[in-house]
C-alpha positions as CSV (number, residue, x, y, z in Angstrom):
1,X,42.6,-86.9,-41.3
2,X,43.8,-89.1,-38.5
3,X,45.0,-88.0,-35.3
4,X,48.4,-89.8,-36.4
5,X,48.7,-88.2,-39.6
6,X,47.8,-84.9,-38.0
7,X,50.4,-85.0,-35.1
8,X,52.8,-85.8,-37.9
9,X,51.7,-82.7,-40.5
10,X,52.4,-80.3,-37.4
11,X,55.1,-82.4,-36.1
12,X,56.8,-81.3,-39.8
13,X,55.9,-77.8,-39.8
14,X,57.2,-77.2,-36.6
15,X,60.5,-79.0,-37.4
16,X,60.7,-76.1,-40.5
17,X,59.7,-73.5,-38.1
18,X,62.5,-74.1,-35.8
19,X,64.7,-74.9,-38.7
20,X,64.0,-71.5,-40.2
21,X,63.9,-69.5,-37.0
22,X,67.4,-71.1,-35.9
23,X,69.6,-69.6,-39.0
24,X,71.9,-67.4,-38.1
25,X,73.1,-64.0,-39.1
26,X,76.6,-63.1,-39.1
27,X,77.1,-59.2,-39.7
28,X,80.2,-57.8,-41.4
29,X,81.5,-55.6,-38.8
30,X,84.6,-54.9,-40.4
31,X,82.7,-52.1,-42.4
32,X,83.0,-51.5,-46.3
33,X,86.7,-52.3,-46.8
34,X,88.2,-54.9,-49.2
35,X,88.8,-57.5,-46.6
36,X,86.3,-59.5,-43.8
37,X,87.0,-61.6,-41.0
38,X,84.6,-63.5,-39.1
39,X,85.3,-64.6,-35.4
40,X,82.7,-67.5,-36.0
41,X,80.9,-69.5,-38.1
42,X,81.5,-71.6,-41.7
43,X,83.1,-68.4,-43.6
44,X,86.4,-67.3,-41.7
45,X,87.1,-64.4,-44.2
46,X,85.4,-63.0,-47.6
47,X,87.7,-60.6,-49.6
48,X,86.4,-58.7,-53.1
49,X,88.8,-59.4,-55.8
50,X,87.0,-57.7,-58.5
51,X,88.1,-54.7,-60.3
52,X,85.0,-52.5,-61.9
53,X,81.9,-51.4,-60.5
54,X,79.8,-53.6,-63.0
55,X,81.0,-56.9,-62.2
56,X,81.3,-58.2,-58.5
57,X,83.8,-61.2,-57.5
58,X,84.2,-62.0,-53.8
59,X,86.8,-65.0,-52.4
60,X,85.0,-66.9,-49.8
61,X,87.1,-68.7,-47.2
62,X,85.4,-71.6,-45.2
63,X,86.1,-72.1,-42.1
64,X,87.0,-75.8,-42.7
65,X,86.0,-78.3,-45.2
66,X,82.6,-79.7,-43.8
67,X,81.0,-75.9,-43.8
68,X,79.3,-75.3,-47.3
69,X,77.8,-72.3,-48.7
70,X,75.8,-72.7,-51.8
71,X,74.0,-69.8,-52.9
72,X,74.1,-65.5,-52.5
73,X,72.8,-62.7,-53.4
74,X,73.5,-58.8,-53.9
75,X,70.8,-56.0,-52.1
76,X,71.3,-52.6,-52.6
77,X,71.7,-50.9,-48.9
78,X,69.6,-47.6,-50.7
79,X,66.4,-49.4,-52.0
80,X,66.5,-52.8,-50.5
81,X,65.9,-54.6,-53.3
82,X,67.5,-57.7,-54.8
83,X,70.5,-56.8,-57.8
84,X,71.2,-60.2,-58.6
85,X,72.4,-63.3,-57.6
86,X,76.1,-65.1,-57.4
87,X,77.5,-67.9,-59.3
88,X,79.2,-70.1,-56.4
89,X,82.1,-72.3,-57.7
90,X,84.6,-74.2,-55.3
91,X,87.9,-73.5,-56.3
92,X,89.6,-77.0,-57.5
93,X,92.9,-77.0,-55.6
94,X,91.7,-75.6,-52.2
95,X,88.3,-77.0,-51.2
96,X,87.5,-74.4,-48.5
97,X,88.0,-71.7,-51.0
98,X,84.8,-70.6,-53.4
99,X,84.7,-67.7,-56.1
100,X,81.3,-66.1,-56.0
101,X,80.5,-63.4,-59.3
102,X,77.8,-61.6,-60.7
103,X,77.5,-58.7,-62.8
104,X,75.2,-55.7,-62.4
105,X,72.7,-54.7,-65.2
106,X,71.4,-51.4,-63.2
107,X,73.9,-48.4,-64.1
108,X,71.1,-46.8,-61.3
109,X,72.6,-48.9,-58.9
110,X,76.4,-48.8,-59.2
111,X,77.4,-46.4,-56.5
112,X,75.0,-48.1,-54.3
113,X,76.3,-49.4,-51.4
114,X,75.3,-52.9,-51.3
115,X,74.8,-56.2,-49.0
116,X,75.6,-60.0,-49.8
117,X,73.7,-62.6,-48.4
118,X,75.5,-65.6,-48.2
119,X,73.7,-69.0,-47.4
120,X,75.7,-71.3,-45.8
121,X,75.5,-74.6,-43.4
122,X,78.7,-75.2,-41.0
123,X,79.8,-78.7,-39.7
124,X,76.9,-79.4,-37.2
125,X,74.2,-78.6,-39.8
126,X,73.8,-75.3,-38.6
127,X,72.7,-72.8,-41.1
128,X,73.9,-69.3,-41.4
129,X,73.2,-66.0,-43.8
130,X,76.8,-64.5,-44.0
131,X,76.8,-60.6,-44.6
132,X,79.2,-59.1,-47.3
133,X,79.1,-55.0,-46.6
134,X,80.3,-54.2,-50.7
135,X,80.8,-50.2,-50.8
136,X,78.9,-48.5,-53.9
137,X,81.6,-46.9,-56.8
138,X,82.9,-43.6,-55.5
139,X,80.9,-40.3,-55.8
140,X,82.3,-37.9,-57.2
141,X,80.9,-34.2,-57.6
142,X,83.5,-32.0,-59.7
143,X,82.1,-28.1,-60.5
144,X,84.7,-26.2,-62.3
145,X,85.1,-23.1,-64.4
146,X,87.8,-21.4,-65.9
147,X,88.1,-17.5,-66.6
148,X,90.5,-15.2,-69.0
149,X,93.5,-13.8,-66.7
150,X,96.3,-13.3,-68.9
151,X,96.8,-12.1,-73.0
152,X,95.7,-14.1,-75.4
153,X,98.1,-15.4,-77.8
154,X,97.3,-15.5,-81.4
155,X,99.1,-17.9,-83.9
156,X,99.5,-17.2,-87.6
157,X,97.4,-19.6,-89.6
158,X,96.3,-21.6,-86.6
159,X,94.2,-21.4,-83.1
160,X,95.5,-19.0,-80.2
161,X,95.5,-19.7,-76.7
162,X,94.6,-17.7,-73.4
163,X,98.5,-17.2,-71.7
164,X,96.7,-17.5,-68.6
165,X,93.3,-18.7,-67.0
166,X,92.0,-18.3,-62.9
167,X,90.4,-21.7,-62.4
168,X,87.6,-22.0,-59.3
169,X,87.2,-25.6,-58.6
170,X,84.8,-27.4,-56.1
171,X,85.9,-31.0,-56.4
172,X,83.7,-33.3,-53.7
173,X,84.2,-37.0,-53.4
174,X,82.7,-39.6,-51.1
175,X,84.9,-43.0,-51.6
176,X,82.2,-44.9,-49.2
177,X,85.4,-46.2,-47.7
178,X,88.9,-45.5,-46.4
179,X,91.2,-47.7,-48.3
180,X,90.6,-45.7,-51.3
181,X,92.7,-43.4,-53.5
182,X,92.1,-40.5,-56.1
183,X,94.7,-39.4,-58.9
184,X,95.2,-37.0,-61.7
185,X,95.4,-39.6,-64.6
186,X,95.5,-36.9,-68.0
187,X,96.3,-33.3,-67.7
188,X,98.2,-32.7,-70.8
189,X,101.0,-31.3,-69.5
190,X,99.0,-29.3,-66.9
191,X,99.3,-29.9,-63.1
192,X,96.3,-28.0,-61.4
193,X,96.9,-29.5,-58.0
194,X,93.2,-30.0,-57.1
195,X,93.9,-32.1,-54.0
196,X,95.2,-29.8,-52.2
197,X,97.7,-28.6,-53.9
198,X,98.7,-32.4,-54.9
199,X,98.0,-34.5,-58.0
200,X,96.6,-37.0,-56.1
201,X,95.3,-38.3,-52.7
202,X,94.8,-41.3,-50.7
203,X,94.2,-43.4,-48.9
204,X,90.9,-41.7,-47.6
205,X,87.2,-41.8,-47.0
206,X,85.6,-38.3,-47.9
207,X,87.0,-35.2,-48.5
208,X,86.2,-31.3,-50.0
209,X,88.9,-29.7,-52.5
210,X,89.0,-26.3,-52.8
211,X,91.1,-24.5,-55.7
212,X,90.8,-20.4,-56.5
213,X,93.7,-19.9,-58.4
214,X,95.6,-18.4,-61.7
215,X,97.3,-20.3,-63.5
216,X,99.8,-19.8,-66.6
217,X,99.1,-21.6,-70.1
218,X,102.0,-23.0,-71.1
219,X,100.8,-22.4,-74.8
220,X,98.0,-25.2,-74.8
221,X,94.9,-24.6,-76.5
222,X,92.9,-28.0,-74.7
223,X,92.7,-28.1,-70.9
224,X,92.2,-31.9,-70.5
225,X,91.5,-33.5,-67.5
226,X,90.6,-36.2,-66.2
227,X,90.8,-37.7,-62.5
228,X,89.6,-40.8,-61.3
229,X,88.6,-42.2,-57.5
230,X,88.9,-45.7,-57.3
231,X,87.6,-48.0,-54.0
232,X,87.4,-52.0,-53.6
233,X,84.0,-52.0,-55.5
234,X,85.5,-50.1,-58.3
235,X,86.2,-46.7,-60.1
236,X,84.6,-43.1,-61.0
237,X,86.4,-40.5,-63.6
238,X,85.2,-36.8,-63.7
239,X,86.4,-35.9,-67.1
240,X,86.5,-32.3,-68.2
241,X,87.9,-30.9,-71.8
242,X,88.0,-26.4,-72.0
243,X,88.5,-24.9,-75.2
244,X,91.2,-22.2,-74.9
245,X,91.4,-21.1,-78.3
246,X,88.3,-18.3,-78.2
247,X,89.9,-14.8,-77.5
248,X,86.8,-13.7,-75.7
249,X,85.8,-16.5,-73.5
250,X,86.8,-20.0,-72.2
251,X,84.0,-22.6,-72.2
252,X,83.7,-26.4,-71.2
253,X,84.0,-28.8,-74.0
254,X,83.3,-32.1,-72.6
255,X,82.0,-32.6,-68.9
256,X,81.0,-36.4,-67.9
257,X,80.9,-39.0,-64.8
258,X,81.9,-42.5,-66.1
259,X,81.4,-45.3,-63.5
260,X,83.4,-48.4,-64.2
């Protein structure tokens, strides 16, 4: 090889080098809420519009309309591996305005709490990696049982019902941010108050709900329940169904943790 040719080889890879070692990172300070502003760089604000825990849409404003950011992609902040990558499309009416959507095939990783990686270039060719903090679903942790603390009615030629049960409830939930709420959405006609004595609760971050109480039946022979915890990456029910029709014990139909 001449010298000519080999000034030029190395003449190119350091021209990558530097090019490589000059982009930029831009960290999401603004924690895991909904909405993030940038004080520099070709993104001014990225804001996740989407709605369920399997599918993630963020709206990606530019900071004018030279800056261009063509590609992303999802880690999970727990094992630091890639979840997928995001379709970028430029929105047809506003220039500096892209969508960017994927959807997750890992159930494993839904209440994850997650990073985008967003490549962009700015006016002056500078290039950037844009970080998206996206909090995981909500976590919720719901241990409940109910006990016998009253007569128990029985029905002529159908099912009886306890006239009264003491509930102990644990109910534990980490939102994994603070612009979250959690309500109460079925309780057939029964308010137990878990959240403090409340139907529902919000917005907050993480909280412990403690419930040791008696409670009268007003003759149902279902306790169903379900509450769900919902944050801007999407929503968590606890659902829990008793039986109340056995004259010697109460026990738990239906107990699941559905992440949507």
């Amino acid at each position: 090889m001449s010298l000519s040719k080999l000034s030029l080889t190395i003449g190119t890879l350091l021209a990558s080098l530097n090019s490589y070692a000059s982009v930029q990172n831009v960290a999401d300070v603004d924690g895991y809420e909904r909405t993030t502003s940038y004080a520099y760089g070709p993104v001014s604000s990225v804001a996740i519009t989407s709605e369920h825990a399997h599918k993630l849409i963020l709206n990606v404003q530019l900071s004018n309309e030279f800056s261009r950011c063509d590609n992303a992609n999802v880690y999970s902040n727990r094992t630091h591996t890639n979840l997928a990558s995001l379709n970028v499309s430029i929105n047809s009416h506003v220039l500096t305005s892209l969508t960017m959507e994927t959807e997750f095939s890992d159930e494993s990783a839904l209440q994850d709490p997650k990073t985008v990686h967003i490549g962009c270039t700015d006016e002056f060719g500078q290039e950037f990696n844009v970080l998206v903090n996206v909090p995981g679903a909500p976590i919720v942790d719901w241990q409940v049982s109910l006990q016998p603390a009253g007569k128990f009615i029985y029905i002529p030629y159908s099912y009886g019902y306890h006239s009264a049960y003491k509930i102990e409830s644990r109910l534990s939930v980490n939102n994994q941010n603070t612009q979250s709420y959690c309500t109460t959405l079925a309780n057939r006609g029964v308010s137990l108050g878990l959240f403090h004595g409340e139907d529902r609760k919000g917005p907050f971050h993480s909280d412990v709900f403690i419930k040791n109480e008696v409670l009268t039946n007003p003759a149902h022979q279902v306790l169903y329940q379900i509450i769900e915890c919902e944050n801007a990456a999407g929503k968590t029910m606890a659902v829990k169904v008793f039986n109340l029709t056995n004259p010697n014990h109460i026990h738990l139909w239906e107990d699941q943790v559905i992440v949507k």
